[in-house]
OpenMM code with the backbone's topology and positions (N, CA, C; nanometers):
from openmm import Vec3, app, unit

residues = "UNK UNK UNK UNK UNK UNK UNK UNK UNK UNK UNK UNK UNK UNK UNK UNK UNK UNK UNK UNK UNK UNK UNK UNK UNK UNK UNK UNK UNK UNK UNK UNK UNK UNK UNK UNK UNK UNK UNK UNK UNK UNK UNK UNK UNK UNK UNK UNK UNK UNK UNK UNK UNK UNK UNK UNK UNK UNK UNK UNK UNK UNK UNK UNK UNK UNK UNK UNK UNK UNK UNK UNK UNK UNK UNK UNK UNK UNK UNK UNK UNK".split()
positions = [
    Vec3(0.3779, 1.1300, -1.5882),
    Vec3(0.3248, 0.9987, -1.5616),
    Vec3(0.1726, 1.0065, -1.5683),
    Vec3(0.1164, 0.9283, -1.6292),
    Vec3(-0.0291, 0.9124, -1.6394),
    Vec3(-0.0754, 0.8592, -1.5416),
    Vec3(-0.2372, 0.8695, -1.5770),
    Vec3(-0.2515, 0.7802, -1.4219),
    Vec3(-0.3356, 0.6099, -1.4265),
    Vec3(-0.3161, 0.5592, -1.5840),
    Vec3(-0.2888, 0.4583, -1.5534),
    Vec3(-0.1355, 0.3801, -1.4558),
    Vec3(-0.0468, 0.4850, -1.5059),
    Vec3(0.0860, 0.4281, -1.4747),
    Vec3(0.0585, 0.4459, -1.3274),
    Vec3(0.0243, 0.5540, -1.2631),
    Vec3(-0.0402, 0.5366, -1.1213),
    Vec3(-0.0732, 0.4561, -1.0504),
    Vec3(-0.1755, 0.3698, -1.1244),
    Vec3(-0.2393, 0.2682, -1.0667),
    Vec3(-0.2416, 0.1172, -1.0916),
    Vec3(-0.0599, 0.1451, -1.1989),
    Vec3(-0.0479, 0.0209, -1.2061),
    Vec3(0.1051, -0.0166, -1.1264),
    Vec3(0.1592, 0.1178, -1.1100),
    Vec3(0.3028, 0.1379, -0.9705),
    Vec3(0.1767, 0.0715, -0.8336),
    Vec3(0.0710, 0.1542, -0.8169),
    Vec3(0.0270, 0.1605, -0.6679),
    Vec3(-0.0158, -0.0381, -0.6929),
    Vec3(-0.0797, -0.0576, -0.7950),
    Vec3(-0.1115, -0.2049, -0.7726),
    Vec3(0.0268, -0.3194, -0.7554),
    Vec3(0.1588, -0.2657, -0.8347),
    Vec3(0.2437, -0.3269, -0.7972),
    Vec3(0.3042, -0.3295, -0.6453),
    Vec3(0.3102, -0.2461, -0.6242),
    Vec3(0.3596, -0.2138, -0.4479),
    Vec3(0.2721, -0.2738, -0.3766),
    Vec3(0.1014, -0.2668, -0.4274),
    Vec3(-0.0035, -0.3799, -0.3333),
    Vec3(0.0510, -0.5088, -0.3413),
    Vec3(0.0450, -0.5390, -0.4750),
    Vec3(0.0688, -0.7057, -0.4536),
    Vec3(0.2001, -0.7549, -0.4121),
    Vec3(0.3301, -0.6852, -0.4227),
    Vec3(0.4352, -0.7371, -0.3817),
    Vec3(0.4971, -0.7069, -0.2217),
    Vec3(0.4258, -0.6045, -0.2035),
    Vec3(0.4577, -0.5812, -0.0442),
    Vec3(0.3148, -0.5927, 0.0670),
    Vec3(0.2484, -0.5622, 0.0308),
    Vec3(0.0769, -0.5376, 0.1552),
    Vec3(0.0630, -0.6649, 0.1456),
    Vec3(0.0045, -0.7240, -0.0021),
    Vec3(-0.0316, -0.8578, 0.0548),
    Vec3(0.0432, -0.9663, 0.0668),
    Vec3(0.1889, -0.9607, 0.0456),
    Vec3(0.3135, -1.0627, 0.1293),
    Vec3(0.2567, -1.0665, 0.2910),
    Vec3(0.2353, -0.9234, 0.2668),
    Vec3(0.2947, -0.8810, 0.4447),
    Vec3(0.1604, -0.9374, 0.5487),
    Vec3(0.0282, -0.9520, 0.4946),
    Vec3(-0.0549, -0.9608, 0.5376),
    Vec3(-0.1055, -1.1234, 0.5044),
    Vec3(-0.0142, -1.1962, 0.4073),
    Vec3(-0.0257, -1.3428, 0.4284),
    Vec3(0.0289, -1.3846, 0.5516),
    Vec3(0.2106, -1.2992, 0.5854),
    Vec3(0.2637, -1.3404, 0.6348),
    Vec3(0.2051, -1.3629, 0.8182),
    Vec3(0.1580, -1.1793, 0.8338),
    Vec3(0.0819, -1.1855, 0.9411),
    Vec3(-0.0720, -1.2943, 0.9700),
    Vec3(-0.1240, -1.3480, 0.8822),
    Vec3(-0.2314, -1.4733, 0.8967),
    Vec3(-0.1515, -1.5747, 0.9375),
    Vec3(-0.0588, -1.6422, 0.8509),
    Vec3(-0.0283, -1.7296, 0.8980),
    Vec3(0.0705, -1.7584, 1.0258),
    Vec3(0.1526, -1.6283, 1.0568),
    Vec3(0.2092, -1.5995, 1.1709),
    Vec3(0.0835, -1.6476, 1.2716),
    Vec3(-0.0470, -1.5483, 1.2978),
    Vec3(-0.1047, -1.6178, 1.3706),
    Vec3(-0.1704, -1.7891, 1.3459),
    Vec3(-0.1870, -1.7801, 1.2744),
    Vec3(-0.2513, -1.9515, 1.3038),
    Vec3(-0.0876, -2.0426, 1.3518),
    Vec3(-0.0290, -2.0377, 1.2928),
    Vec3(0.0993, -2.0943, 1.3387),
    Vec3(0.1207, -2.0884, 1.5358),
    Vec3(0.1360, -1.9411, 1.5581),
    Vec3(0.1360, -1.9115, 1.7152),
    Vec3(0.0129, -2.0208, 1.7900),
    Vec3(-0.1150, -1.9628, 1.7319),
    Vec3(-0.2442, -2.0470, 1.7695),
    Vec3(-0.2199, -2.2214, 1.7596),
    Vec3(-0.1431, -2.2396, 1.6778),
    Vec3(-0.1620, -2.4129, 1.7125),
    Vec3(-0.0452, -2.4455, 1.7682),
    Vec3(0.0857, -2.3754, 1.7596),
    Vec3(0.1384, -2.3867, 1.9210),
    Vec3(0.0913, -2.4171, 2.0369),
    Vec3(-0.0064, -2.2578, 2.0864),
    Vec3(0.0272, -2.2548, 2.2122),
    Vec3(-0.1363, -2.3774, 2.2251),
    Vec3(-0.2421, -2.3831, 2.1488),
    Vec3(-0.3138, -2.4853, 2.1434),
    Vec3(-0.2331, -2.6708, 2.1994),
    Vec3(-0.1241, -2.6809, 2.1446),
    Vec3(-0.0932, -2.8265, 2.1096),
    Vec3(0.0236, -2.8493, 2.2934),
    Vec3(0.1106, -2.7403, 2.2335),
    Vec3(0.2156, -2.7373, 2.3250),
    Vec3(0.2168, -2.6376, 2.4591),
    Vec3(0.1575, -2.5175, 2.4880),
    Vec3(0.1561, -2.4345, 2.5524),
    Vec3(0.0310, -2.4327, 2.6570),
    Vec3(-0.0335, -2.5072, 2.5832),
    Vec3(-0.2019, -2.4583, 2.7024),
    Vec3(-0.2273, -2.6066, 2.7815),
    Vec3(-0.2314, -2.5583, 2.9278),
    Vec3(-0.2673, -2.6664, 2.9914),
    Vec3(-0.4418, -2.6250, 3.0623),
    Vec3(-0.4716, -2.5447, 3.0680),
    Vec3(-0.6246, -2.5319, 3.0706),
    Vec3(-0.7124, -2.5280, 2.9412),
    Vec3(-0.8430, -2.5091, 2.9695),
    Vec3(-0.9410, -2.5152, 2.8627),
    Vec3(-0.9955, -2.3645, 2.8519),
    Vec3(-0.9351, -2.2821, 2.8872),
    Vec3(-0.9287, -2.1169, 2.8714),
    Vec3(-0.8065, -2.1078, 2.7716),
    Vec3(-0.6952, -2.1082, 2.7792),
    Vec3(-0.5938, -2.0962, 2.7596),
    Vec3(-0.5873, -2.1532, 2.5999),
    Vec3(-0.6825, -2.3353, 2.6024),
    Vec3(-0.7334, -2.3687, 2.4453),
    Vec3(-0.7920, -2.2888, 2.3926),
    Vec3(-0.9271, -2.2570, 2.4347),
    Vec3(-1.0175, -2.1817, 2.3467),
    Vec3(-0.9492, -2.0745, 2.2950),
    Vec3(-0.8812, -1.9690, 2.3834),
    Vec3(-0.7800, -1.8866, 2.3321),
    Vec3(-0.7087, -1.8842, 2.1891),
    Vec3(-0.6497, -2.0264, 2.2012),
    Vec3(-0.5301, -2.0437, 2.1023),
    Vec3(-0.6164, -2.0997, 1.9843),
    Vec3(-0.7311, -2.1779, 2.0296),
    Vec3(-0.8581, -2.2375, 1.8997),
    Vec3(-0.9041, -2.0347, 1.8408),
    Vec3(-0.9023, -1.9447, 1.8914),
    Vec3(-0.9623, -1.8825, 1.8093),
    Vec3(-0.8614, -1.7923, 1.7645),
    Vec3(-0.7297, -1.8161, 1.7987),
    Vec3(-0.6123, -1.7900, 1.6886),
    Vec3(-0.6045, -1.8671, 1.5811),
    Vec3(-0.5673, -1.9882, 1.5675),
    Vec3(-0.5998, -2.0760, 1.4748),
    Vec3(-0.7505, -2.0235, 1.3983),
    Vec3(-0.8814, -2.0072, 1.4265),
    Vec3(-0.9141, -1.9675, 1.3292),
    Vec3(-0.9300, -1.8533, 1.2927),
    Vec3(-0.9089, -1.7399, 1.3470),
    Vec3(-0.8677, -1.6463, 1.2882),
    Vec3(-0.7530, -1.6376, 1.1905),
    Vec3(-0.6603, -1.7354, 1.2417),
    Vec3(-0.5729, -1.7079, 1.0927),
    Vec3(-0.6096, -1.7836, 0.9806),
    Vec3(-0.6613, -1.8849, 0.9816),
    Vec3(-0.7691, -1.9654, 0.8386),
    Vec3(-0.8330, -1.9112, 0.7862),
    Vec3(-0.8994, -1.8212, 0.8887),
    Vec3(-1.0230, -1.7175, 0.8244),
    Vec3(-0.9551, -1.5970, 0.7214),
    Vec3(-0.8517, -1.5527, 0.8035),
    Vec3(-0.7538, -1.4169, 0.7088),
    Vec3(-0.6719, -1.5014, 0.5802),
    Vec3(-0.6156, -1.5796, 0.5807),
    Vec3(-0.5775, -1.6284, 0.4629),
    Vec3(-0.6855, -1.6558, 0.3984),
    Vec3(-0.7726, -1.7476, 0.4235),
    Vec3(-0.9120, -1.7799, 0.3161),
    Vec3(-0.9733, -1.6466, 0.2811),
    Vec3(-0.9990, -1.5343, 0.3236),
    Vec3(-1.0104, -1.4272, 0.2828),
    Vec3(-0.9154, -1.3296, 0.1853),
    Vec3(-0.7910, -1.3298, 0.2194),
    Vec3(-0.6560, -1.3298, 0.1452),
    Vec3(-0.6391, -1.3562, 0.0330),
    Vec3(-0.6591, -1.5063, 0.0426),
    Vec3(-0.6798, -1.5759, -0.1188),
    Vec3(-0.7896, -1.5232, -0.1721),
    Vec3(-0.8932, -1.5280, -0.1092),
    Vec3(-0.9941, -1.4358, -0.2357),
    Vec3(-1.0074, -1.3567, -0.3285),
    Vec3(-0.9758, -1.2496, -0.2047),
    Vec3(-0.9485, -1.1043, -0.2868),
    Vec3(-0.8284, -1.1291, -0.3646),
    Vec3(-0.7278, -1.1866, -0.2685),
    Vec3(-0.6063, -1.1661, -0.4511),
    Vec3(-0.6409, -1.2199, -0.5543),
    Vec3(-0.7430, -1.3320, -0.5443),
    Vec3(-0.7789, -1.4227, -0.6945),
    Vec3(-0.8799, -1.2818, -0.7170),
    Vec3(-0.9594, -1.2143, -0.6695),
    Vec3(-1.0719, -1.1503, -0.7220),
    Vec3(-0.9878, -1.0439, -0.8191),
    Vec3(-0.9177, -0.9788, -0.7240),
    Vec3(-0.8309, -0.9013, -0.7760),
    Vec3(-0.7996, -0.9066, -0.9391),
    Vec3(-0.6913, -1.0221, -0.9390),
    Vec3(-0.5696, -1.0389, -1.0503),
    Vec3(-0.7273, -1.1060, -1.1334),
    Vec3(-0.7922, -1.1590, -1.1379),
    Vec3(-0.9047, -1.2062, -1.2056),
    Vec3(-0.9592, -1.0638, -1.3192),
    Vec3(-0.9512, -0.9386, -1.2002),
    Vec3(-1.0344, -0.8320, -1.2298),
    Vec3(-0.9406, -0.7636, -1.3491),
    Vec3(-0.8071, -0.7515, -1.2909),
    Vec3(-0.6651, -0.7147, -1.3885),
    Vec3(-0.6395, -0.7771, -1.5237),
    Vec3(-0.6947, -0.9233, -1.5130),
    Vec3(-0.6382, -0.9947, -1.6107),
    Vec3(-0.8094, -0.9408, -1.7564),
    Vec3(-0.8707, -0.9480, -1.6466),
    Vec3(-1.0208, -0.9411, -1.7421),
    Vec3(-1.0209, -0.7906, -1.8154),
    Vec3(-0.9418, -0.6863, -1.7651),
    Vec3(-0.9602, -0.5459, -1.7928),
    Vec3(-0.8160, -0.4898, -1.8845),
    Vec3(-0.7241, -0.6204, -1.8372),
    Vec3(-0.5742, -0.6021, -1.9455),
    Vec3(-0.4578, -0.5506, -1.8498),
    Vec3(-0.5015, -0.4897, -1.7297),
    Vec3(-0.4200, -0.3932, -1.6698),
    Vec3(-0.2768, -0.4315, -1.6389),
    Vec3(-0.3062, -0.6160, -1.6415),
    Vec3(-0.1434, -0.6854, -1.6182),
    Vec3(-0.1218, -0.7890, -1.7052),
] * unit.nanometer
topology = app.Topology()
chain = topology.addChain("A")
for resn in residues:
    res = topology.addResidue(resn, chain)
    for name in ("N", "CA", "C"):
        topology.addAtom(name, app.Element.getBySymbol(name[0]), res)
């Protein structure tokens, strides 16, 4: 096996399993965060809490999407896929 084929197994296993798994975990949290925000928090500790779940998970997906567009951008420009 060469080591393009290397690094085009290791890029497949990135994109079909790491970054599933790491959309899934963003939006897992923002989801939890506007729960316990809407339905769960009756103080204004307990909000702020769940406000900086919510954006922490906006922030990891909007970051998410980046890099995978930067990514497959970089793949498509170099041939690799």
């Amino acid at each position: 096996m060469t080591f393009a084929q290397y690094v085009q197994t290791a890029i497949g296993i990135f994109s079909s399993v790491v970054i599933p798994a790491l959309f899934t975990l963003a939006f897992l949290f923002f989801v939890y965060g506007i729960v316990k925000y809407f339905f769960l928090s009756g103080d204004s500790t307990k909000r702020t809490e769940a406000h900086s779940f919510v954006l922490w998970g906006v922030l990891g997906m909007v970051l998410l999407f980046s890099v995978w567009g930067l990514i497959h951008l970089l793949l498509v420009t170099f041939g690799i896929s």
